[in-house]
KOLVEXRO-733554 format. One record per residue (C-alpha): chain; x negated, y negated, z negated. Coordinates in steps of 0.2 Angstrom, whole numbers, plus 2048, in hexadecimal, padded with zeros to 3 digits. Example, Ala and Ser with C-alpha at 12.3 -4.5 7.8 and 13.67 -1.06 7.14 Angstrom:
// residues 2
   cadena     u     v     w
        A   7C2   816   7D9
        A   7BC   805   7DC
END
This chain:
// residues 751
   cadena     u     v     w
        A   7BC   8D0   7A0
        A   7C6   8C2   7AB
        A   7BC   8BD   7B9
        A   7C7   8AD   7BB
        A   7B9   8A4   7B4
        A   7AD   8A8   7C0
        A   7B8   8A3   7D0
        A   7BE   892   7C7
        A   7AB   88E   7C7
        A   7AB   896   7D9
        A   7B8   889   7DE
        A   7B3   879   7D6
        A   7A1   87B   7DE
        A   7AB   87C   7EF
        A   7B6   86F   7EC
        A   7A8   863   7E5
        A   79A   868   7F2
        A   7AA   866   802
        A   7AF   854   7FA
        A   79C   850   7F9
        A   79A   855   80B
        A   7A9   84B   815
        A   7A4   83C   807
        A   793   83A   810
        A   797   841   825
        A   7A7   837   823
        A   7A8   823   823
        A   7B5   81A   81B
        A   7C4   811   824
        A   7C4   7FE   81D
        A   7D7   7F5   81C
        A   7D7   7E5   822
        A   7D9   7DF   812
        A   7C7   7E4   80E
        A   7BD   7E0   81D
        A   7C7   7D3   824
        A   7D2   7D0   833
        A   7E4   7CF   83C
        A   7F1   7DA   837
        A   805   7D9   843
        A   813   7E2   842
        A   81F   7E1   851
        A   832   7E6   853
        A   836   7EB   864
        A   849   7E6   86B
        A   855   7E7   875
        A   853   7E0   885
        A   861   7DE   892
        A   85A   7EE   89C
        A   852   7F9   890
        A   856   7FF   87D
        A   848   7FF   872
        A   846   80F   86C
        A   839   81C   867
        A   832   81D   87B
        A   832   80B   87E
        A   829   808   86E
        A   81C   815   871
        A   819   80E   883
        A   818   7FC   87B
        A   80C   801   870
        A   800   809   880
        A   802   7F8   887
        A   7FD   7EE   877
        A   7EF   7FB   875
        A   7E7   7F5   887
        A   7E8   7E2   881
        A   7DF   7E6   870
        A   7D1   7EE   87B
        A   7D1   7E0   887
        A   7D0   7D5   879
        A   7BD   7DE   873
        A   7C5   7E1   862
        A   7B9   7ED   85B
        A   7C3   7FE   853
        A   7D6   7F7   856
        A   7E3   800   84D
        A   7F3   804   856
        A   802   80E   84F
        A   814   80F   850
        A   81E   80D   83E
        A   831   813   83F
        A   838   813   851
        A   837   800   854
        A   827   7F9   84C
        A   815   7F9   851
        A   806   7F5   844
        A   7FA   7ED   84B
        A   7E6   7EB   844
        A   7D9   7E1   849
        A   7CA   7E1   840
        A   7C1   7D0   842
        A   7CE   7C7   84A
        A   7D2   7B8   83D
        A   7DA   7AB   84A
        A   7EC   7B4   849
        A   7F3   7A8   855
        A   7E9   7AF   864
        A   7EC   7C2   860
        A   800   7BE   85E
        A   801   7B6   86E
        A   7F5   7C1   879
        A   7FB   7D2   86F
        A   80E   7CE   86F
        A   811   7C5   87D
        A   81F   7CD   887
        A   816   7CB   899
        A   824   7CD   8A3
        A   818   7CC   8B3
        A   821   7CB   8C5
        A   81D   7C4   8D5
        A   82B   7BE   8E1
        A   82E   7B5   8F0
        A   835   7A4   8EF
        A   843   7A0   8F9
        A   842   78D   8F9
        A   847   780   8EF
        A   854   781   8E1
        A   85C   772   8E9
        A   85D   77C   8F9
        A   86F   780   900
        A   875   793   900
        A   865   79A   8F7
        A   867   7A5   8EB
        A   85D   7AD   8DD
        A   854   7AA   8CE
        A   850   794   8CA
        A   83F   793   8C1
        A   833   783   8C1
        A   822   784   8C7
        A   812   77F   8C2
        A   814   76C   8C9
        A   827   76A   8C3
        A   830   772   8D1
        A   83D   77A   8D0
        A   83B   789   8D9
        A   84A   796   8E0
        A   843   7A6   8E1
        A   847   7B7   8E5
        A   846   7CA   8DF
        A   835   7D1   8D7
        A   82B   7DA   8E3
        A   81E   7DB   8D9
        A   81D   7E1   8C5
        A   80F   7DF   8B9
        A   810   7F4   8BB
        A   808   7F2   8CC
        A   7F9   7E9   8C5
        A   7EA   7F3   8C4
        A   7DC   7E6   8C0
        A   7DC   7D3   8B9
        A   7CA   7C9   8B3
        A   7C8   7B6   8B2
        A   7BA   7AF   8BF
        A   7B1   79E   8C3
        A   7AB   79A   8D2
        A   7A3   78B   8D4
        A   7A3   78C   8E5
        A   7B6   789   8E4
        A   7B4   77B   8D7
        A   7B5   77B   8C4
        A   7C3   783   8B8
        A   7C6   796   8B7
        A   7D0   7A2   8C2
        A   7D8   7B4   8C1
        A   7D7   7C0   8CD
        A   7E3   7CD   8CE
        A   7E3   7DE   8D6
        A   7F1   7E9   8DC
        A   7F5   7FB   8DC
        A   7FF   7FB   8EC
        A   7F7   7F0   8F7
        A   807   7F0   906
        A   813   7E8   8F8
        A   807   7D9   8F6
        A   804   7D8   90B
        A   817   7D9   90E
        A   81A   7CD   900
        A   80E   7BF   905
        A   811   7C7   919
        A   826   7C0   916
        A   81E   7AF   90F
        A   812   7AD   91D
        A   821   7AC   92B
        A   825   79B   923
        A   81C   789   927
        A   80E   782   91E
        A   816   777   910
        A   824   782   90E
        A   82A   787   8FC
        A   82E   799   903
        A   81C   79A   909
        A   818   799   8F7
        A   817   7AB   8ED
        A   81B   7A7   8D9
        A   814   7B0   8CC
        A   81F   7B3   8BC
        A   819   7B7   8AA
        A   826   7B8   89C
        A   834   7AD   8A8
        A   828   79F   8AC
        A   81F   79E   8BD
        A   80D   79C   8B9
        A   808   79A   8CA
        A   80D   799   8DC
        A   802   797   8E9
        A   805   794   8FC
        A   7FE   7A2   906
        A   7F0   79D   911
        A   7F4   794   923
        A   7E9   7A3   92D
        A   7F4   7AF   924
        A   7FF   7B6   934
        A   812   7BA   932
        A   816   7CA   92C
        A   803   7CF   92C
        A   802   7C9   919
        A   7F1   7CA   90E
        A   7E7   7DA   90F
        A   7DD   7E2   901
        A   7E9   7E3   8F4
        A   7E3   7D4   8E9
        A   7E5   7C1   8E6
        A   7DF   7B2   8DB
        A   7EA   7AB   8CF
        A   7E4   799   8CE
        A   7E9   78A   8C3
        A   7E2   77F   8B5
        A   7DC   78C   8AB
        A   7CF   78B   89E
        A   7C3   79A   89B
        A   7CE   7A0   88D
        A   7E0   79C   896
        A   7D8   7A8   8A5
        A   7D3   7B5   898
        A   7E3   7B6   88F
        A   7EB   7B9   89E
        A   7E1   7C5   8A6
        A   7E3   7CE   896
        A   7F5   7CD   898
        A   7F8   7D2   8AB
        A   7EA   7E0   8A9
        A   7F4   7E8   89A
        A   805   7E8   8A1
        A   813   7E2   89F
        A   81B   7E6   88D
        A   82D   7F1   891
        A   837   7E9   885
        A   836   7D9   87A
        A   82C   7D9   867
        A   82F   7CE   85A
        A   820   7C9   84E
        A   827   7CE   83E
        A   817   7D0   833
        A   807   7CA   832
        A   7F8   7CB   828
        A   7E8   7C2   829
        A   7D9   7C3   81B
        A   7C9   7BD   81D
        A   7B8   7C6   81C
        A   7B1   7BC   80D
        A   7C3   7C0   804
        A   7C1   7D4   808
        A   7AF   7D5   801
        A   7B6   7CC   7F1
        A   7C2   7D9   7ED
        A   7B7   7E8   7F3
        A   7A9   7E1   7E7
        A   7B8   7DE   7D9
        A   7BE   7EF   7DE
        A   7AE   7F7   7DC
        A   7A9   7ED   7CB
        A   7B9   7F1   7C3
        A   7B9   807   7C8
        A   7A5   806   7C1
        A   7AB   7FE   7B3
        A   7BA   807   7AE
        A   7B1   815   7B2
        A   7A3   812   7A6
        A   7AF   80E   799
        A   7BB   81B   799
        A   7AF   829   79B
        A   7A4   822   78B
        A   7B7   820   783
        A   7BA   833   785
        A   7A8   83B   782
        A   7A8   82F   771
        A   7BC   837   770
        A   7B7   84A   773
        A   7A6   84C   771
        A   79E   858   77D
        A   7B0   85F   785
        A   7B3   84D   787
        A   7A1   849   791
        A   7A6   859   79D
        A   7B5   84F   7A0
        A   7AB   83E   7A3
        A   7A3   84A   7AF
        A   7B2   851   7B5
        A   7B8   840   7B9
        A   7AB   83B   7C4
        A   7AF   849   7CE
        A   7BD   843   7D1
        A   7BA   833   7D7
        A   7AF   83E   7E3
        A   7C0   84A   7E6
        A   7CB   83C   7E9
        A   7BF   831   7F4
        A   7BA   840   7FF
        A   7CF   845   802
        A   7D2   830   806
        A   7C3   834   813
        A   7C8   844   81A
        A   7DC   83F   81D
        A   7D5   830   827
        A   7DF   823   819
        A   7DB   811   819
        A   7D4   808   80C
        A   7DC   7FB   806
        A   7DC   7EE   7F6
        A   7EC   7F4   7EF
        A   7E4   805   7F3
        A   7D5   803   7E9
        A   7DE   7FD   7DB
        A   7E8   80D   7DB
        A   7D8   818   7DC
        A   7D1   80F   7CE
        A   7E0   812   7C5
        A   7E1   823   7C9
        A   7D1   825   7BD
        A   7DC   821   7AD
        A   7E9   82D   7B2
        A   7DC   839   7B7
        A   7D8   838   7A3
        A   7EA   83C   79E
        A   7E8   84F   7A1
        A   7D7   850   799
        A   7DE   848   78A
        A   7EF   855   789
        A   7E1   864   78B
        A   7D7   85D   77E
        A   7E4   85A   771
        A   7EC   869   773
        A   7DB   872   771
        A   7DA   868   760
        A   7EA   86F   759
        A   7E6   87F   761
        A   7D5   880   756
        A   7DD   879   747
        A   7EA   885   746
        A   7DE   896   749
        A   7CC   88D   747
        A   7C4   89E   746
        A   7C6   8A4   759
        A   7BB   896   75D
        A   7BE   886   768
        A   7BB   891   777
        A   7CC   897   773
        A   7D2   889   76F
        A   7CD   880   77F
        A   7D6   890   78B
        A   7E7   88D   77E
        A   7E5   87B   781
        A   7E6   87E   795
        A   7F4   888   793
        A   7FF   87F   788
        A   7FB   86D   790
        A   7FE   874   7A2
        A   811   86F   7A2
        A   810   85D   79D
        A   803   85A   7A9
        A   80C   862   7B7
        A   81A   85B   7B2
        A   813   848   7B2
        A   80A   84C   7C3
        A   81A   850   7CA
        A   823   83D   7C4
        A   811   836   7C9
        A   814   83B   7DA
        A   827   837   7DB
        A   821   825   7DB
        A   813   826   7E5
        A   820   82F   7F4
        A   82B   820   7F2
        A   81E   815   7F2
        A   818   81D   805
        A   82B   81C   809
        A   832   80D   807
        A   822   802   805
        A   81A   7FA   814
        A   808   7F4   817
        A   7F8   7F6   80B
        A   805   7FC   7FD
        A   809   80C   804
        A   7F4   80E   803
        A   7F8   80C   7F2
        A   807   81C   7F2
        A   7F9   827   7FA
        A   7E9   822   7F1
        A   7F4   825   7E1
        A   7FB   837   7E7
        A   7E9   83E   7EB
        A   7E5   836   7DA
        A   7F1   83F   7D0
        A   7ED   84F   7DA
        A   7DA   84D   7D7
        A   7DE   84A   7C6
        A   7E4   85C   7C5
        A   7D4   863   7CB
        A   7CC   859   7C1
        A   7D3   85D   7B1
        A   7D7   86E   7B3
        A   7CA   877   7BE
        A   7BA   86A   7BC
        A   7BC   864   7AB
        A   7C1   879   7A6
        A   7B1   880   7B1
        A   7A5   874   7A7
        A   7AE   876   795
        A   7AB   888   797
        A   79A   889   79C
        A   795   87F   78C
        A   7A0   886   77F
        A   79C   896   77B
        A   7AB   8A4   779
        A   7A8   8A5   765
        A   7A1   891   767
        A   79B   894   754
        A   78C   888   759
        A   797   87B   762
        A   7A7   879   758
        A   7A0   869   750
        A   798   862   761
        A   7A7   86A   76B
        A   7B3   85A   764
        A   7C1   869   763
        A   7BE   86A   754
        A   7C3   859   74B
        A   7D4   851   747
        A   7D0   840   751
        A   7D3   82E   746
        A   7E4   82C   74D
        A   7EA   83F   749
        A   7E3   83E   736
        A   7EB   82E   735
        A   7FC   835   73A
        A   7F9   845   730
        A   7F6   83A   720
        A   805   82D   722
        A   80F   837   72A
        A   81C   829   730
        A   82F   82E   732
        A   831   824   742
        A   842   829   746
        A   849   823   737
        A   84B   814   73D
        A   851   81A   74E
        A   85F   80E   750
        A   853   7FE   74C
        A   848   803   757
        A   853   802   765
        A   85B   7F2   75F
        A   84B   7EB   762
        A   84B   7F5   776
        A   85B   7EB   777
        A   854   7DB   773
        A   844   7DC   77E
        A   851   7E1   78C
        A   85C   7D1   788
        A   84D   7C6   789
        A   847   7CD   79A
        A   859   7CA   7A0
        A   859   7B8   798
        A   84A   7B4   7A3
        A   850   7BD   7B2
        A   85F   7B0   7B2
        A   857   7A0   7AC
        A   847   7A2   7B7
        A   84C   7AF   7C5
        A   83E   7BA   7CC
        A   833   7B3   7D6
        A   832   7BD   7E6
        A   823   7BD   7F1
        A   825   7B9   802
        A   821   7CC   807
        A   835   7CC   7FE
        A   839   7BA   806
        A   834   7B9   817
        A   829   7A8   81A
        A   815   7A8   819
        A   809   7A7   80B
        A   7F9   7A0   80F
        A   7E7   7A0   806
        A   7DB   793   804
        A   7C9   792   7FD
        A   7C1   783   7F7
        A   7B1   77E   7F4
        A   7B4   776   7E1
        A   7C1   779   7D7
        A   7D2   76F   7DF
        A   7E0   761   7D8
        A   7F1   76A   7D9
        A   7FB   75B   7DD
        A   7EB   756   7EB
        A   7F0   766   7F1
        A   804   765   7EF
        A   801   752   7F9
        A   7F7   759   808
        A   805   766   80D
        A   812   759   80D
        A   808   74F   816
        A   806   75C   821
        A   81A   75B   824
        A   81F   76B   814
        A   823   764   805
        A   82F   772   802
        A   81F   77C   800
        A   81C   785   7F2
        A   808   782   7ED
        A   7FE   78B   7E1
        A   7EB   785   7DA
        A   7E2   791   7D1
        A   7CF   789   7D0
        A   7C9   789   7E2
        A   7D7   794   7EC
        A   7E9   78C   7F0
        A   7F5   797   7F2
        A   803   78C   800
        A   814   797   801
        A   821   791   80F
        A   82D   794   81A
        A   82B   79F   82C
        A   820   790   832
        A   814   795   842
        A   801   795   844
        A   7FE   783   848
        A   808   77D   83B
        A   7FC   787   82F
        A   7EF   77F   839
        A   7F5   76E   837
        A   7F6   772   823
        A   7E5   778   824
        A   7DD   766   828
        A   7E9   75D   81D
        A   7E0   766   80F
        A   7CF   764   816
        A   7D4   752   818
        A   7D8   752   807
        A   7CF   75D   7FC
        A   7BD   764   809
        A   7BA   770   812
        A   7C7   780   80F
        A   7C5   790   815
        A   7D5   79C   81A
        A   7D4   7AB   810
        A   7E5   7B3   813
        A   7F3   7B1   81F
        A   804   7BB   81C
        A   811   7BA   826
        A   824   7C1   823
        A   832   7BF   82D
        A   843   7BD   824
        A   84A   7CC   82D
        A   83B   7D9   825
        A   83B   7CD   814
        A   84D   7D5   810
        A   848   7E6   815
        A   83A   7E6   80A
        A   846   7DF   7FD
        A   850   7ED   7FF
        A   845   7FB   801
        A   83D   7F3   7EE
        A   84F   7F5   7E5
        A   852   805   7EF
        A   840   80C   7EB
        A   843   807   7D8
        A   855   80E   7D8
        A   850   81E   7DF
        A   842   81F   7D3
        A   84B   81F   7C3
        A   857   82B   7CD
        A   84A   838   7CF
        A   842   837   7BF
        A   852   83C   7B8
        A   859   849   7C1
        A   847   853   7C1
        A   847   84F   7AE
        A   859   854   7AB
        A   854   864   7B6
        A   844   868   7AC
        A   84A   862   79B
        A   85C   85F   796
        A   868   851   79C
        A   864   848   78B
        A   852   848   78C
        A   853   841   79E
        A   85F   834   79B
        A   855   82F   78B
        A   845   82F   794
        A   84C   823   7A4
        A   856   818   798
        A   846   815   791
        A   83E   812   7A1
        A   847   804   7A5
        A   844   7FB   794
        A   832   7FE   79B
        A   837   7F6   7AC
        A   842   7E8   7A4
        A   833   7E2   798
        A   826   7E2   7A8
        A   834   7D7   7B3
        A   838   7CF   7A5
        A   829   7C7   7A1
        A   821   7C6   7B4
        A   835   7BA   7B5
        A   830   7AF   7A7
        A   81D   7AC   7AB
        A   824   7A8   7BF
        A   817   7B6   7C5
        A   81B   7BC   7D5
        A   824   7CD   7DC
        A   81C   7D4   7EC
        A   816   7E5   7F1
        A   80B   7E6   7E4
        A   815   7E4   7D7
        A   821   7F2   7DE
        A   810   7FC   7DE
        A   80F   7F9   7CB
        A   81F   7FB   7C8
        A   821   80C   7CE
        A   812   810   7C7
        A   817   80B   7B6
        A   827   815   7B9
        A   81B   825   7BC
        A   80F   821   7AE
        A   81F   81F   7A2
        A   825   82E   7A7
        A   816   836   7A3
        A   817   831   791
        A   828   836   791
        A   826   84A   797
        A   818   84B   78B
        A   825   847   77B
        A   832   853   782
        A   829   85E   786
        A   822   860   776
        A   833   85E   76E
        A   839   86B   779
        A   828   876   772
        A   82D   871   761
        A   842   872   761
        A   83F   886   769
        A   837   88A   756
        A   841   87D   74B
        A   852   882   751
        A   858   87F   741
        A   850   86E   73E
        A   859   861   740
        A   856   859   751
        A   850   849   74A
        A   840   850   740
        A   83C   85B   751
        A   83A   84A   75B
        A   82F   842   74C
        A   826   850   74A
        A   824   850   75E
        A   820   83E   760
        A   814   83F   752
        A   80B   84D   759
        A   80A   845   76B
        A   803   833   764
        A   7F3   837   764
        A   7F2   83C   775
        A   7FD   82F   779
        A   7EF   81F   773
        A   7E3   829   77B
        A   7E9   82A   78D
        A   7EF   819   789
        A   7E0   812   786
        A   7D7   819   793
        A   7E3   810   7A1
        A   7E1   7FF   798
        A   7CC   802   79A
        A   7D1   803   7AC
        A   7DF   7F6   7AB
        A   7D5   7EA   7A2
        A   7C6   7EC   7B0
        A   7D2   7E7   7BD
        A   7D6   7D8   7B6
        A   7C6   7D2   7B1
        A   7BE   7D6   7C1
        A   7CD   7D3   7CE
        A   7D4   7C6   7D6
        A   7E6   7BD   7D5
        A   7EF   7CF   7DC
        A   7E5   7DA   7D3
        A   7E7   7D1   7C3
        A   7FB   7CF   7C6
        A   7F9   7E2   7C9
        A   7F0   7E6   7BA
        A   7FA   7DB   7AD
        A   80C   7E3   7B3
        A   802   7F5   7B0
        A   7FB   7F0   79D
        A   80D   7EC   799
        A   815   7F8   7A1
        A   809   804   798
        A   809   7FC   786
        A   81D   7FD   789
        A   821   80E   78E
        A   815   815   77F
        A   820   80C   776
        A   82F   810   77C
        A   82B   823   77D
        A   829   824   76C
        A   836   817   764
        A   844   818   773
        A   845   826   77C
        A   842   832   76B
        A   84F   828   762
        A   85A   827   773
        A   858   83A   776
        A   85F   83E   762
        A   86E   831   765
        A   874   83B   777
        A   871   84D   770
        A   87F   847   765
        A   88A   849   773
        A   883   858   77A
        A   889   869   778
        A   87B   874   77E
        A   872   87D   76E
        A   860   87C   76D
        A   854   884   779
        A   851   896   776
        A   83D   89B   76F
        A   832   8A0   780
        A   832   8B2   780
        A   820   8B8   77C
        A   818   8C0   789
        A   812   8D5   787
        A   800   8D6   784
        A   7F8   8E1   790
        A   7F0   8F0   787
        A   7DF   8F2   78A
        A   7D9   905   78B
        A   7CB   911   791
        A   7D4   914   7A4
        A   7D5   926   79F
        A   7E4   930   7A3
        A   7ED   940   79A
END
């Protein structure tokens, strides 16, 4: 007897009990999308003195992570992207202005002598105008903002009002032999003065005291910088000079800012939407399969548990696009249940009299190729996705790989362990309850008309033609309309408190000096897309529209600079390029050249028909809809494997056949599973867009057509494609599996 039962069981009690335990001792990491915040993404360069490489970078980053603590942002996130870029997250933070110009200021921090006047004859050095309009000439740093060991901002009313900072130094000779130099010269002198340089300006330059004795200088090793602060002014500094000075220039290049109310929405959207789909799709499949398909309802709350539990344990971040790809992980998590299902229910028609325990173990077996094999596509997109995409969409790549490998345990350890246990191994009680047993609607309806589809090969793909020109036609007439993620330029997100006047709208940003803006209403939020305008200009279109329309709340504030707006361009084209590429060469590798060429060819009617219609109705292309398109290019493919494989199945015992009854008979045979997978994403799908918001819904309308296209297409493209290139192919038809040697089974006796 096989005890491979009893450690499956073993092994899904583990893994259940282990997901259950990091679910509850580990708390989940929120992206700023969700809880709200400031997200920047800085490029270091090249300065005259140093290259900005991986080193500089990493030591830039030290120094931003001191201002960010300085700052009291709770739980800052700091990391290095590539060799150049630092992401930068601050939870809480909604005022982008003050975390870009405290976080990325380049606080080039010096203190020099002054040698006199710039007017003064045979000077030489530096010319920099003081705090009063002077211009200053000065001389060599003595001091750098790396000899700073401490900065806060004081009051002292004793001294009068207005804020101060004092600064302490490491070495404490450099500042008595710099102020000790200055000291040698008469009061009122300018090279009595010391000036204090932040980024190239001179933001003070005090006179050292009268009582101060020549070449004695100031003792203690700390000074008061003094000026018309405000309390914030003096803060900001102090941040600066106690973090250090930055060892190469960065460029703002990104930046992301959502506010808290916007982040609970889409949690509480995200959260309706999974509960719903949830619901739905496990009711569809237990109505489906009957009792194996209510241990697969079970098995797939499991795996919302599996998947939840690995997000938690690899530390990932949560984010919108994130969620949306665990929610619709749960429809592809279905996919294998339903192949395993199906085959058991032509495994039990063909031999009813083992039993559908039998049935079920032949069902595993014969459906474990076309699952691994759509896994394997699944997670081709989902690497690119982490590759080439940037920000919350890469959450996306990785919540939809631990999906596709939860789905696995799912479907074939969980839904297997719970099958077993309530089908018995003759399961002469349960073959009515077992749903094994019966045809299904869409399988007796098949069996009855029995449709020759490929008959009319060549119309159909007339009609894949057609769809295909009418994409391109709107492609040139309307163009696509790339978000400004693709564009470079900032999208900002108003709420209002009633629903708002387009043209209102459109009249208080022009007023606000953009009327090349482009601006969106839809019921309360406006949606203002521009150019690379700067914070107070967002600001100054902010009280035009609460002039004009009431009080507005800032929901979202993107930023893209043009520079990072091509490279995401690029890396989108590149990502979609090298998808199709890699589809084809592992189908061409695990099928035949035909099959792979059919199947990608197919693909990019799918493609074409989702561009197509997004280019006519003016919907926008960002990083989400790269999420969806490569996750329709997976899905697709998934449709695809499944009709070649069985073709492949089918062609190994109908060599003589011709090869356009095989793919009939295959495509036929694979229908039903293909509307019920098919309808279990659109459950999920159609959750997402009743429940989400204006990106979730973009997101879940470019998946439902993407999905009701490539069913299509697999069945009347890529079959009809696959018999017109096997014309020109020479390789015979795949040779039958050899079957494999029964063991014999004896008393363990020896003669």
């Amino acid at each position: 007897m096989s005890r491979a039962p009893f450690w499956r069981a073993v092994a899904t009690f583990l893994l259940i009990a282990t997901a259950l335990l990091l679910s509850v001792t580990i708390p989940p990491r929120l992206g700023l999308d969700l809880r709200g915040g400031t997200q920047l993404v800085f490029e270091a360069q090249d300065s005259p003195t140093t290259r900005a490489d991986a080193e500089a970078t990493d030591h830039a980053l030290d120094v931003l992570r001191r201002r960010a603590d300085a700052l009291g942002v709770v739980d800052p996130t700091l990391l290095r992207s590539g060799e150049r870029r630092i992401i930068v997250e601050l939870p809480g933070v909604l005022d982008p202005r003050q975390a870009a110009d405290v976080i990325g200021r380049t606080a080039q921090l010096g203190f020099h002598p002054v040698r006199g006047e710039a007017d003064d004859a045979g000077a030489s050095g530096r010319v920099l105008t003081d705090e009063t309009g002077q211009r200053l000439r000065l001389g060599p740093v003595m001091i750098s903002g790396d000899g700073v060991t401490g900065a806060a901002a004081r009051s002292d009313p004793q001294q009068g009002p207005g804020w101060f900072v004092t600064v302490d130094f490491r070495d404490a000779g450099a500042w008595r032999r710099l102020t000790g130099e200055a000291a040698c010269h008469s009061a009122g002198d300018a090279r009595r003065r010391v000036a204090i340089v932040l980024d190239n300006k001179i933001i003070s330059s005090p006179q050292v005291d009268a009582r101060v004795p020549c070449q004695a200088g100031i003792a203690g090793g700390s000074t008061q910088i003094t000026g018309s602060f405000t309390h914030r002014q003096a803060d900001d500094l102090a941040v600066l000079i106690k973090g250090g000075a930055l060892p190469v220039p960065l460029t703002l290049i990104e930046q992301r800012t959502v506010g808290p109310t916007l982040g609970a929405q889409a949690i509480e959207a995200g959260a309706k939407a999974g509960i719903a789909g949830v619901l739905l799709t496990a009711l569809f499949i237990a109505l489906t399969y009957r009792l194996s398909g209510l241990m697969a309802a079970v098995a797939l709350a499991a795996y919302g548990l599996i998947s939840y539990a690995a997000l938690l344990a690899l530390g990932a971040t949560l984010t919108l696009p994130g969620l949306a790809g665990f929610v619709l992980a749960i429809g592809m998590a279905v996919d294998a249940n339903v192949l395993v299902f199906e085959r058991a229910r032509e495994e039990y028609g063909r031999a009813p009299r083992r039993g559908p325990r039998a049935a079920l173990d032949r069902g595993f077996a014969n459906a474990w190729s076309a699952i691994s094999d759509s896994a394997v596509t699944t997670l081709l997109a989902a690497g690119l996705l982490f590759w080439l995409a940037s920000g919350p969409v890469r959450g996306f790549g990785v919540t939809l790989a631990i999906g596709v490998l939860a789905s696995l345990a799912s479907a074939m350890l969980i839904t297997r362990v719970l099958t077993h246990l309530l089908i018995g191994r003759t399961g002469t009680r349960l073959s009515a309850s077992s749903g094994l047993a019966a045809r299904g609607r869409v399988r007796t309806w098949i069996t009855r008309r029995d449709p020759r589809l490929m008959a009319a090969g060549r119309r159909w793909l007339v009609v894949a033609a057609a769809t295909v020109a009418a994409a391109t036609a709107g492609l040139v007439l309307h163009g696509l309309n790339y978000g400004v993620e693709f564009t470079g330029g900032r999208m900002i997100e108003f709420a209002a408190a009633q629903p708002v006047n387009i043209e209102a709208a459109r009249r208080a940003v022009a007023e606000a000096g953009h009327a090349a803006a482009n601006v969106q209403v839809s019921g309360t939020v406006v949606s203002v897309r521009a150019g690379q305008i700067t914070a107070e200009e967002v600001t100054a279109v902010e009280r035009a529209l609460d002039g004009a329309l009431g009080e507005m709340t800032k929901q979202r504030d993107e930023l893209i600079g043009p520079s990072l707006g091509d490279e995401l361009r690029r890396n989108a084209l590149i990502a979609l390029a090298v998808a199709l590429a890699a589809q084809l060469l592992y189908l061409a590798v695990r099928f035949r050249w035909t099959f792979g060429a059919a199947a990608v060819l197919a693909l990019v009617v799918d493609a074409c028909a989702v561009l197509g219609l997004f280019a006519w109705l003016g919907k926008p292309i960002d990083g989400v809809f790269l999420a969806a398109m490569l996750t329709i290019i997976g899905y697709s493919i998934n449709d695809k494997v499944v009709v070649f494989d069985r073709v492949r199945e089918l062609w190994r015992t109908r060599r003589q056949e011709r090869f356009a009854d095989v793919v009939n008979t295959a495509i036929l045979q694979t229908v039903p599973r293909t509307v019920n997978t098919g309808l279990g994403a659109l459950f999920i799908l159609t959750a997402l867009t009743v429940f989400g918001d204006g990106t979730l819904r973009d997101f879940a309308i470019a998946l439902i057509v993407g999905i009701l296209a490539g069913t299509a297409s697999s069945a009347l493209v890529a079959g009809p494609l696959a018999i017109e290139l096997e014309r020109f192919s020479r390789r015979p038809p795949p040779e039958p599996a050899t079957p494999r040697p029964r063991r014999r089974r004896g008393t363990g006796a020896v003669l």
